[in-house]
C-alpha positions, 0 to 999 in steps of 0.5 A: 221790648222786654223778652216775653215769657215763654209761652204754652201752646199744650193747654186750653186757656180758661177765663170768664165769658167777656161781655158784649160779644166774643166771637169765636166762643167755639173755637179752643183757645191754646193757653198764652195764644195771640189775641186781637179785640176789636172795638168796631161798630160792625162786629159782623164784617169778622173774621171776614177773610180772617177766618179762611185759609191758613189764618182761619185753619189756625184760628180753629186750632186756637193758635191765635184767638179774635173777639169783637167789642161792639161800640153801639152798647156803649152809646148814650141815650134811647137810640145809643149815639156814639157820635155826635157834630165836631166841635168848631163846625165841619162836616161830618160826626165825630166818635165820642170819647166818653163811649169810645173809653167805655168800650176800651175799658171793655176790652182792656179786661184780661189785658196786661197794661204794658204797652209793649205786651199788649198794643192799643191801636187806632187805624187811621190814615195819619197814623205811622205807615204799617210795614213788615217790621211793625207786623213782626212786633205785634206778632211777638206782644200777647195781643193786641186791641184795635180801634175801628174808626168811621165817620170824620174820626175819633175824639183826640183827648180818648187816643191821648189819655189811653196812649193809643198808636196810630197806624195807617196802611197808606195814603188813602181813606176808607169809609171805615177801620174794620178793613184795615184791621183785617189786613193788619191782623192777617199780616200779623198772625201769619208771623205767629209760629205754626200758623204758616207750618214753613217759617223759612216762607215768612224769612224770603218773602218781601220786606223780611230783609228789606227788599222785594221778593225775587220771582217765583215759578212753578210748572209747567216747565215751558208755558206758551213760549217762556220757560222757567230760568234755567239757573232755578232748573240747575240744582245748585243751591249756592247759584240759586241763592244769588240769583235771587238775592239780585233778582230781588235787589233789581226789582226793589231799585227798579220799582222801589227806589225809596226801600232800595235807598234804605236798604243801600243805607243799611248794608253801607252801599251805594244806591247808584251803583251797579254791583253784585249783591 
């Protein structure tokens, strides 16, 4: 991806009230902050847990910026249907592609149409697994605009002509996208600078190089009969680095092999060797 301009964290943004719903209309909006739209049936499960701890402290401070796009409005008819039966039989309903574009349409206002500056994503258990690296490309595009699905999913031709990615967060299925979202946002904003206030947290935790995170202890120094590793006790910072990096590596072949592989992969290194790292 292109480097982004620079951007301004001293001003509030202004722009025009969007329709039908922003949901943190109270909250100030820094100019060129990250921004999440979600384009949901239940625009009252956000921010959910996105709007506690550090994420909603920094969501307060406009660091990062949510707004909901609710899908009934765009529906047909008396009773604003945005499904309807899949065609060829089956169980279930399917999401309409003509609403679904229309609340697209929606959010896309304001956005840039680059897709690398501004994401287009649909949650779906097919789609491409989420993981840290994904994370860290989102929380460097202006924004993104998320697709909550429900129901046997959505109409296939709506993803294609708006290029939209799909991401999973496992191999399982839950009764709704807004979940999925919210993971994903978390993950993402806390990426963003400043959010966290210690960006040296987000380099040593797991999956930041590739492997696990090492163990972590605290006091009490001694808690029913296990005491806290010596070597972290020792004040020597270069020892302290090793242990860690090993701890990190054992934990990651024991538990999993299959990022070991990868990061063996990466480093030139053989995943069945014992060796110190």
């Amino acid at each position: 991806m292109a480097d982004a301009p620079s951007k301004s964290h001293g001003r509030l943004a202004i722009s025009a009230s969007i329709k039908p719903r922003e949901l943190m209309d109270h909250n100030p909006r820094l100019k060129g902050a990250w921004a999440a739209k979600i384009v949901t049936l239940f625009p009252d499960a956000f921010p959910g847990t996105l709007g506690l701890s550090l994420t909603g402290k920094a969501l307060d401070m406009g660091l990062w910026a949510l707004e909901t796009i609710d899908l009934r409005p765009f529906g047909e008819g008396k009773h604003r249907n945005v499904d309807d039966n899949p065609a060829g039989g089956g169980a279930g309903m399917v999401l309409r592609a003509d609403v679904v574009a229309k609340a697209l349409d929606q959010a896309a206002l304001g956005t840039p149409p680059d897709r690398a500056r501004w994401p287009v994503i649909y949650l779906s258990p097919r789609g491409k697994p989420f993981d840290q690296a994904t994370a860290r490309r989102l929380s460097q595009s202006d924004g993104i605009t998320l697709l909550c699905g429900r129901f046997e999913g959505v109409d296939e031709r709506v993803l294609e002509a708006y290029g939209i990615e799909e991401i999973s967060l496992g191999d399982f299925v839950l009764t709704g996208g807004e979940i999925a979202a919210q993971a994903l946002i978390d993950a993402t904003v806390r990426l963003i600078p400043r959010v966290l206030g210690n960006q040296a947290s987000t380099e040593e935790e797991s999956f930041s190089d590739g492997l696990l995170e090492h163990p972590q202890y605290t006091r009490p120094t001694v808690w029913e009969g296990r005491a806290i590793p010596e070597i972290l006790q020792s004040g020597h910072h270069a020892r302290i680095a090793d242990w860690r990096r090993a701890e990190a590596a054992r934990l990651t072949k024991e538990r999993r092999p299959d990022l070991w592989r990868a990061w063996c992969a990466m480093h030139s290194a053989d995943p069945d060797e014992d060796r110190e790292l």
